[in-house]
N, C-alpha and C positions, 0 to 999 in steps of 0.2 A: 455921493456922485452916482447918476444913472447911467452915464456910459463906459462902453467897455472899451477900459484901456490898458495899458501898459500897468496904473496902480487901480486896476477893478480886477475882478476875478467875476466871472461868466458862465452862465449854463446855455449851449446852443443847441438847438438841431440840425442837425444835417440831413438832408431828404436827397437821397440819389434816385432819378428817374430814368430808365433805358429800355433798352429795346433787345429781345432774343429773335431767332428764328419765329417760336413759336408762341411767345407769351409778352407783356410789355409788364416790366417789375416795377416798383416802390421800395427803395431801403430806408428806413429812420433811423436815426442814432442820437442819442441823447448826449452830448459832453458835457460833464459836470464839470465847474472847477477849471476851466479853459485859462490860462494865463499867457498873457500877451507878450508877457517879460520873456520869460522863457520857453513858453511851449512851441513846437516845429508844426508850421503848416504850409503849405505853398503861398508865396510870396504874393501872390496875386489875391489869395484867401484872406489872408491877414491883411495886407489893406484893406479888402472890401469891408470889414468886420471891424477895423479899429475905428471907434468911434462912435459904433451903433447903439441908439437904445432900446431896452425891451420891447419887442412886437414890431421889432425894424428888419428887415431881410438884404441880405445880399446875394444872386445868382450869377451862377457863371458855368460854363461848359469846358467839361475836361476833357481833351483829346484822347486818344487810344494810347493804352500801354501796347508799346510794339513786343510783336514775341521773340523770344530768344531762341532761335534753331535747334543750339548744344542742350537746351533742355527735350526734348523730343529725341527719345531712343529705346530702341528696342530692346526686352530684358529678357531674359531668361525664366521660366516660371519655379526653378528651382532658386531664385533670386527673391519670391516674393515671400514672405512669412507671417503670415496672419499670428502666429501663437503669439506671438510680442502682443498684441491686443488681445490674448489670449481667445483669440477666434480659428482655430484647429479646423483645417477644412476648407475655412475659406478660398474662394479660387476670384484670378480678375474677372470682373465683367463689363462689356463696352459701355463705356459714357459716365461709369459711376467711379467717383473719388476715394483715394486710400490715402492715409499719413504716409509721407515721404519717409517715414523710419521703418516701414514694412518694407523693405527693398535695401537688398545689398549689393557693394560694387559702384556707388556713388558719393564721388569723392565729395566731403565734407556734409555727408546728409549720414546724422547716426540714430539711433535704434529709436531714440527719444524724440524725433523731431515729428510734429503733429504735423506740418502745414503739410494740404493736401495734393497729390498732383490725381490726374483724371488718364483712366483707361480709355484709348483711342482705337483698339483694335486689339482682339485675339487671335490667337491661332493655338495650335494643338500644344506645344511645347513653349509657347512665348507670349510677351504680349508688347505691346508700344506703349510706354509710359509720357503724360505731358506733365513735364512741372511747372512750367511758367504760371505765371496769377491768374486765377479763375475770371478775372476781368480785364485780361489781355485781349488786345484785337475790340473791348468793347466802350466807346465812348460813351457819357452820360452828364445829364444835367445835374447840376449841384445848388440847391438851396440853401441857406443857412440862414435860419431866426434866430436872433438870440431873444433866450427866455426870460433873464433874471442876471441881475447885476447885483452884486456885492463889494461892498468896500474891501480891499486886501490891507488887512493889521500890518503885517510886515510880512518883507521877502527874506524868507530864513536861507535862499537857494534850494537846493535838493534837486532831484531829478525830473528832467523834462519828460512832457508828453509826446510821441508821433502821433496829432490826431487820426490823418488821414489815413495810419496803418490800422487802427483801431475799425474805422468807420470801414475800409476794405473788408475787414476779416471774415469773411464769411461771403459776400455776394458775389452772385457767378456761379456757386457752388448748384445753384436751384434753374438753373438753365439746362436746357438740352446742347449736345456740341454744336458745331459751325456746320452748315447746313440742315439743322434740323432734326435727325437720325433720332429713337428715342433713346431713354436709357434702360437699359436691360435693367431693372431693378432685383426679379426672380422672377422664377417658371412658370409661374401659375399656378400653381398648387397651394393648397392652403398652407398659409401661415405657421409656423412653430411659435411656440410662447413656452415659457418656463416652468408653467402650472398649466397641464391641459387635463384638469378636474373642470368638470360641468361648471360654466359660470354662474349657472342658476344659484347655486350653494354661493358662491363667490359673493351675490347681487342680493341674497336672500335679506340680507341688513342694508339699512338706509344707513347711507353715509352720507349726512346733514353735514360735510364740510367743504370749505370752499377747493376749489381745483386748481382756480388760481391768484393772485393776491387783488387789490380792488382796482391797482392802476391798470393793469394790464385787462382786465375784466373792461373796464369803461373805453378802453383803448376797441376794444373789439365789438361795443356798443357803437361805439362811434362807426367803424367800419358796417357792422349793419343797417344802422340809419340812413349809412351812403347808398346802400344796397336795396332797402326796401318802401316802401310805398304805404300808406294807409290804403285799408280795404284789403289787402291781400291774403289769400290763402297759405298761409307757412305749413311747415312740416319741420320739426326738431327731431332730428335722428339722435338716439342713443343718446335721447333729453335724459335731465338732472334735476335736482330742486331747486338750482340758480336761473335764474334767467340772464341769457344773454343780448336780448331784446333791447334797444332803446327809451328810456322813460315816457311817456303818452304820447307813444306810436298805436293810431288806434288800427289795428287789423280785423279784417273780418271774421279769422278763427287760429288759433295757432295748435294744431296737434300734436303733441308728444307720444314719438315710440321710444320705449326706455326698456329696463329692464327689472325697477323696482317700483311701483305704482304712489307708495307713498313718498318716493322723493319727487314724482310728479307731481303730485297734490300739493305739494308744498310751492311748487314753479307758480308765480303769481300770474306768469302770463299763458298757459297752456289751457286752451278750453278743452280737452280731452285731449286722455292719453291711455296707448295703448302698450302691452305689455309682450316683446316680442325679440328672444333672442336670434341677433343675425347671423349669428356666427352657428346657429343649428338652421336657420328657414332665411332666407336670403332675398326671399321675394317678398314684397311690401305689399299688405292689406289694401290696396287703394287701386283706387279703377285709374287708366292712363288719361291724363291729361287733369289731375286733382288739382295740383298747389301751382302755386304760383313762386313759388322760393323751397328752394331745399338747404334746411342748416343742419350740420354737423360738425360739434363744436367739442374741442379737446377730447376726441373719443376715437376719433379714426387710426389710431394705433392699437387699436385690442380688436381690431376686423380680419377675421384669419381669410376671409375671400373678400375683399375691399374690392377688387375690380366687378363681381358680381352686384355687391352692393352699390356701387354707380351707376352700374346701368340699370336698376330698377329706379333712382333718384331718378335718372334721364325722363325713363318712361313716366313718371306720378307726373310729370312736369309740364306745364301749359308751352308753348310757343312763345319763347323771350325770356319765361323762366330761368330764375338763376340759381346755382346750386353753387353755396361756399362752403368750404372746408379750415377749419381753423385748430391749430396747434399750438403748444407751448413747449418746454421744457422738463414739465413734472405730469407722470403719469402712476399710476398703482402695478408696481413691479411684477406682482407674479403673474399679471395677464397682458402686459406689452407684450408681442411680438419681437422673436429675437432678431427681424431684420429692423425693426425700428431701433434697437438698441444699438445697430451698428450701424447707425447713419448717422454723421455729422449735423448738428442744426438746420444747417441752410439747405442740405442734401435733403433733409427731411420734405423741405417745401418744394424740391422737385419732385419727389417722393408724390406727395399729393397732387403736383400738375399734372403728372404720368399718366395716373387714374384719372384724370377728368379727359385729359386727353386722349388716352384710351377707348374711351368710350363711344368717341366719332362722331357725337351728339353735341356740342358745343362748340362755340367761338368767340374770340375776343377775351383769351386767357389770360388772366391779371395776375399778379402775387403781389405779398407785401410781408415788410419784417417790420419788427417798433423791437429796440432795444436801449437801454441806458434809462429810462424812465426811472425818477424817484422812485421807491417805494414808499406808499402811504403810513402811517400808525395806523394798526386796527387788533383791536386786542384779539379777533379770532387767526391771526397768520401767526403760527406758530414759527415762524423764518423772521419774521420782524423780532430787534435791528439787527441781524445777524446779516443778511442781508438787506442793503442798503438800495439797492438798482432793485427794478419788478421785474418779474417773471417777463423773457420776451413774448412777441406773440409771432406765431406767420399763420398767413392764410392763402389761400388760394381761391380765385373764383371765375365763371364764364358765364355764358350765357346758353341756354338753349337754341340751339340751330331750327 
């Protein structure tokens, strides 16, 4: 049986498409294992979906979660306690999210509870905490393909899925608040990281291993195939020996600044590459108005001055140029930065809209997330089948103004 029914079991995507102040987002979500029988989804979802087959779509537009008033209240900043995340020090900052279990004095939220509410305003002693859902106040278009139908052997019961809480989790998080304001993310001052020994030593070894598994890899090919042109001048910041290029994308030169020379030479698509750490020399070898695309791809979390680093991307950048930023989940521990370690995924990808936005050079700021995607067999992913789902991806991109 190819369609998805009540006795089929189903893999679908869900694409949510909206709108912020400052950026227009893309969420994907992959449902594995979707059952019709039992799984909960809104009534209007599940009809549109029973019955489809592979490569069939149903769309539909979800109205606004309205906000809750009694959730917006002012606390006390001897109420907030970071050491539960064993983060000592930490203090709120406007527009940026903390787990609801950092905060005491609210009834039925305990020490343990992740889900996040967002800092609306400081003051000396206090601050204004919001918990309602990060996608309150925000309506969005809803997609759904399904991928792949499966006959279901039999229904043993067991426990239902909420998809739609699944596909929420996280978006909103990467938005700036209602009206625009940015998010204090930190002061501007270089970065801390766990290991602040010279990277050179760090980078002195080629690390010939993948960053991140091949779906997630191809997933972020595809987003630059969206993004780039034959003939174009690229620039691969804090390039690797993967390439994340699209296969016979012909460019007219693609340049790598990295930090270890032989994992460039191994990059099939870099016609030159130059060897240059950012985190000691911030300003890029190239006269202004070079490339015509800036990629920096799973590496913008080991950047102790990242907002420097943009604005010289801004500047190498032709008019129209585009400068994307893309992330995952797995990084090399002792040279993350410890504010990336205390961001939330999806915070993460506000994290990198900040910086682009920051830089007053760009517009027409886009994000996107891809999560729930199989994970391929490949005998170099040391995670394979332990992990089953691939590594998510987000990315951030704009355009040069």
């Amino acid at each position: 049986m190819t369609q998805l029914t009540n006795d089929t079991l189903g893999s679908v995507l869900f694409e949510l498409t909206w709108e912020s102040d400052a950026a227009r987002h893309t969420d994907r979500f992959v449902a594995q294992k979707i059952n019709l029988w039992r799984d909960l989804l809104p009534g209007e979802v599940h009809s549109g979906i029973d019955g489809l087959h592979p490569g069939e779509e149903f769309c539909c537009r979800i109205s606004v979660l309205p906000p809750k008033p009694s959730l917006i209240r002012e606390h006390r900043l001897r109420d907030f306690h970071p050491e539960r995340q064993q983060l000592p020090g930490l203090r709120p900052r406007e527009g940026r999210f903390y787990p609801q279990g950092l905060l005491d004095n609210v009834l039925g939220v305990h020490p343990s509870n992740l889900r996040p509410f967002r800092v609306l305003e400081t003051k000396d002693d206090s601050f204004v905490a919001d918990r309602n859902h990060p996608m309150t106040c925000r309506d969005f278009a809803l997609r759904l393909e399904v991928l792949e139908v499966r006959d279901k052997v039999a229904e043993m019961g067991g426990s239902c899925q909420e998809w739609m809480d699944q596909v929420l989790d996280g978006p909103g998080l990467q938005a700036r608040r209602a009206g625009g304001a940015a998010t204090d993310f930190w002061d501007g001052t270089p970065l801390t990281r766990p290991n602040e020994d010279p990277d050179e030593a760090f980078h002195r070894m080629a690390r010939l291993v993948p960053h991140i598994d091949s779906m997630a890899r191809q997933r972020l090919q595809t987003l630059h195939g969206q993004l780039l042109r034959p003939g174009m001048d690229v620039l691969d910041l804090m390039a690797g020996w993967q390439s994340h290029l699209p296969e016979n994308l012909k460019l007219n030169s693609c340049t790598g600044l990295g930090m270890n020379q032989e994992e460039m030479d191994a990059n099939p698509d870099i016609t030159s590459g130059i060897v240059q750490d950012l985190n000691e020399q911030s300003t890029l070898p190239f006269a202004d108005g070079s490339f015509d695309a800036v990629l920096c791809c799973l590496s913008v979390e080991y950047l102790v001055r990242p907002a420097e680093v943009m604005r010289e991307a801004a500047r190498v950048l032709r008019p129209g140029g585009v400068l994307c930023l893309s992330v995952s989940n797995r990084w090399h521990a002792p040279k993350v930065t410890n504010l990336w370690i205390q961001l939330h995924e999806f915070e993460r990808l506000g994290f990198l809209s900040e910086l682009i936005l920051g830089t007053e050079a760009f517009r027409n700021l886009q994000t996107l997330s891809e999560r729930g995607w199989s994970r391929p067999f490949d005998e170099r992913d040391r995670y394979y089948p332990v992990l089953q789902n691939a590594d998510p991806l987000y990315a951030a991109w704009a355009e040069l103004a």
